[in-house]
N, C-alpha and C positions, 0 to 999 in steps of 0.2 A: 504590814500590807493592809491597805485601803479597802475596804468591802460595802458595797451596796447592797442591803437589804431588802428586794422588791417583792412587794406584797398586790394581788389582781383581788379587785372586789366590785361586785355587783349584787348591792341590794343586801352584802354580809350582814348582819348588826354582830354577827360573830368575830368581828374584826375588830371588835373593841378588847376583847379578851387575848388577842392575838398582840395588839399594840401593848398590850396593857404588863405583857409576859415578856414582850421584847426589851421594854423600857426599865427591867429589872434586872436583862441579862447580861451577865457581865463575860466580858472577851478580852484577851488579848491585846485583840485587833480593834482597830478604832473603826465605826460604822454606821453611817445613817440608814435611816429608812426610810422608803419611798414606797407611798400608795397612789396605784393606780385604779380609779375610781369611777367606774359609767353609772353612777345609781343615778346619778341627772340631780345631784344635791342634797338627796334623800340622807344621807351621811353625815350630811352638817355637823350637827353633835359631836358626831366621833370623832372627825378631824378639830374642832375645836376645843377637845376635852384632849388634842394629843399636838399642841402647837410645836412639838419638836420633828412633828414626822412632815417629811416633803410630800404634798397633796397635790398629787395632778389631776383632773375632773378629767376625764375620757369621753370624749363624743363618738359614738359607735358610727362606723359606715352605714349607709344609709342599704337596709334590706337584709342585713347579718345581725342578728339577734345575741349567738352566744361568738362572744370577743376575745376570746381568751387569750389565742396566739399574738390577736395587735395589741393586746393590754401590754402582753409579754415583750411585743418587741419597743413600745411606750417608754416601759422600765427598763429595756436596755438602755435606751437613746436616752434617757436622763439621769442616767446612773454615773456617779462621779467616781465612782470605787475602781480598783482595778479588779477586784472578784465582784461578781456579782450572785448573791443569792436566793433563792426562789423561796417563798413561803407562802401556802396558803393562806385565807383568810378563815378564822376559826382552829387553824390550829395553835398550839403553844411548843416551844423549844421546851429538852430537858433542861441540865444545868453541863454547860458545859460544851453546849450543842456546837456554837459557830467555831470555836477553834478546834472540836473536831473535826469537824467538816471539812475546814479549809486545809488543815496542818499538811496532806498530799502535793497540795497545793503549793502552800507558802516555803514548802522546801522544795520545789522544781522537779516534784518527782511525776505528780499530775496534774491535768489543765481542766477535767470535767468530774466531780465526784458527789453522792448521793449519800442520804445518810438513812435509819429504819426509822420503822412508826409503831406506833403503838396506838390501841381506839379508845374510847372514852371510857371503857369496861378495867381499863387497864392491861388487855389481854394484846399480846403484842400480834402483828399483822406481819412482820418484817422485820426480826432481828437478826442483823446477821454474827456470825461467832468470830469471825475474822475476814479480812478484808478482802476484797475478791471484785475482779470485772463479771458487771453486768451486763445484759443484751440491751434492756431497758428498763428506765423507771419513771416513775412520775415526779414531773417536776416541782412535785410540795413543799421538798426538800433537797434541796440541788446546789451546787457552786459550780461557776461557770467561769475561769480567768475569761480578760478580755480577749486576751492574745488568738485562744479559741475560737472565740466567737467571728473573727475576722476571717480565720479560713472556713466553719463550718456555716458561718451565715445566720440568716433571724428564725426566727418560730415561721415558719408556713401558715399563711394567712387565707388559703384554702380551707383549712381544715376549719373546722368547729372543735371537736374533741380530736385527741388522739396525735396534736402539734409535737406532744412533748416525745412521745416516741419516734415519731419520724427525727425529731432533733437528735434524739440516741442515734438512731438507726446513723443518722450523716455521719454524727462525731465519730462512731467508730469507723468509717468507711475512709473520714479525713484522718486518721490514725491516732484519734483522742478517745481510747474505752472509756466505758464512764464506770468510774470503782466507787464502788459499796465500799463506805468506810465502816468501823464500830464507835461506839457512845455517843454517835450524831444522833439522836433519838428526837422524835418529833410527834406527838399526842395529837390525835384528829377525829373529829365527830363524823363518822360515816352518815350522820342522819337517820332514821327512820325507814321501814320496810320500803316504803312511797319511792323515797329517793332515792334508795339504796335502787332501785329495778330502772327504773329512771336511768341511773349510771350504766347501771348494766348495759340497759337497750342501747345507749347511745356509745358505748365503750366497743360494743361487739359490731355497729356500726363503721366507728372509728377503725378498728381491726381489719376490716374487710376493706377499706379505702386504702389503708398502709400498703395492703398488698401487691393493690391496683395502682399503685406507686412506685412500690419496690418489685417488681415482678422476676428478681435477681433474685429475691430471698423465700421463693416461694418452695422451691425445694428443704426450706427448712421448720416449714408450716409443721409438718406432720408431727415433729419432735419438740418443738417449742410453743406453737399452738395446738394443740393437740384441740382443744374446745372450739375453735373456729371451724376445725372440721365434725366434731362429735354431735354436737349440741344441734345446729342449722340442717345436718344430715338426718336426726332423730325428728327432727321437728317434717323437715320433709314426708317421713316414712310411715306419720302418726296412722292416715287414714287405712294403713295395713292394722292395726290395732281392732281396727272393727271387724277383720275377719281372723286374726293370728291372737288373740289375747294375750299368745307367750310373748309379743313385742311389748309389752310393756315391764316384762320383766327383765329388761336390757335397763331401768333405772337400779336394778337394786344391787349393782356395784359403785355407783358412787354414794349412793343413801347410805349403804353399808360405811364405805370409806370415811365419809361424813359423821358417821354417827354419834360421834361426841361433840359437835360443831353445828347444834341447826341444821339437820340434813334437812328438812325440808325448806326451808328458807334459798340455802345453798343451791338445790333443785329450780328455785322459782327464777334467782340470780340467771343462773346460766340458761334459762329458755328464753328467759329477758335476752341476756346476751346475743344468743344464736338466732331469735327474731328480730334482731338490729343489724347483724350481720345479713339476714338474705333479705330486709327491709335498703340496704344499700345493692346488693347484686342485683332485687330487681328492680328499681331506678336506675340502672347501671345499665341495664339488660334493653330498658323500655328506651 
């Protein structure tokens, strides 16, 4: 089985570490890779330092900054593989990674499957113990048969963030779960406090548009996002803190929970979050 390896980059220089892991990885499966690249050339080196990988230069629509979902549907459209696989730029495969990933796949048993991650610490983010459907995941780590893609359609070019979950959300709906396999393992540099809140904001953002998408799935908010409602709710209710003091002691059940994890980090994450989500409700609202 034929596999397209599509990697989205803008501006990565982490993506030389990513080619550099891929180009050592040994599979089963025969597979090229394909970089889709809006850095406007700024990459040059790296694609020259990697003459085996298919280099596509991406020119972004003109007024959309972050590209992700058109990068994504880029590398469908020039993907010669009949699986196609998603890799971020900056991360690195374990050993062993692509023909775990696909093996669901290659035996006709699944058309959409995910694999875990681990962060730079070495500490894992997403391991799972055995195999199991997901609601959703990110697509850093992804396989995707074509056959799929033809009934569940391309990345949503709407979105900015948050493409890869609506794509879950379809596949399951088109009757393709997406399965968490095990030993698909995939090491990833979360980045820095800066970036890390960054993501958040625009992640809890992202969260909030799904909704306003799928408003089929909103009765299952309370149980699956339980943060979409907790975080933007608390954030709402702060300026009760100036006369109740005891509202602020409604954090110290997740700092508790937290507490071998960077609780407070953890803390800053999800108010990043929850002010990205009611930073969309009220543009939404206005």
């Amino acid at each position: 089985m034929d596999v397209s390896i599509v990697i989205i980059s803008k501006d990565e220089r982490a993506l030389a570490t990513t080619l550099a892991a891929l180009g050592g990885h040994r599979s089963a499966h025969p597979y090229e890779v394909v970089v889709v690249d809006a850095s406007d050339g700024r990459l040059a080196d790296v694609a020259a330092a990697h003459p085996g990988v298919r280099w596509l230069d991406f020119q972004p629509p003109a007024g959309k900054a972050v590209t992700i979902p058109e990068q994504r549907n880029a590398g469908i459209a020039a993907a010669r593989g009949e699986v196609i696989a998603f890799v971020d730029a900056g991360c690195e495969p374990g050993a062993g990674w692509l023909d775990a990933l696909i093996a669901p796949i290659a035996a006709g048993a699944e058309l959409v499957t995910v694999g875990g991650r681990y962060g730079a610490d070495g500490r894992y983010l997403l391991r799972p113990a055995v195999a199991h459907h997901v609601r959703d995941a990110p697509t850093m780590n992804m396989a995707i048969h074509g056959a799929a893609l033809e009934r569940i359609g391309a990345f949503d070019e709407r979105f900015a963030y948050g493409s890869d979950v609506d794509f879950c959300w379809r596949a399951a709906d088109a009757g393709f779960p997406v399965l968490m396999v095990t030993g698909a393992d995939m090491r990833t540099d979360w980045g820095g406090t800066g970036r890390q809140l960054r993501r958040a904001w625009h992640y809890g953002e992202a969260r909030a548009r799904l909704y306003a998408k799928h408003p089929a799935r909103l009765p299952e908010l309370p149980r699956h996002d339980p943060m979409l409602l907790a975080y933007p709710l608390y954030l709402l209710g702060l300026p009760l803190a100036l006369r109740f003091r005891s509202y602020l002691l409604l954090l110290v059940v997740p700092l508790w929970r937290q507490r071998r994890e960077r609780p407070f980090a953890m803390l800053l994450d999800r108010f990043a979050y929850g002010a990205g989500a009611l930073a969309y409700l009220a543009r939404r609202g206005g």
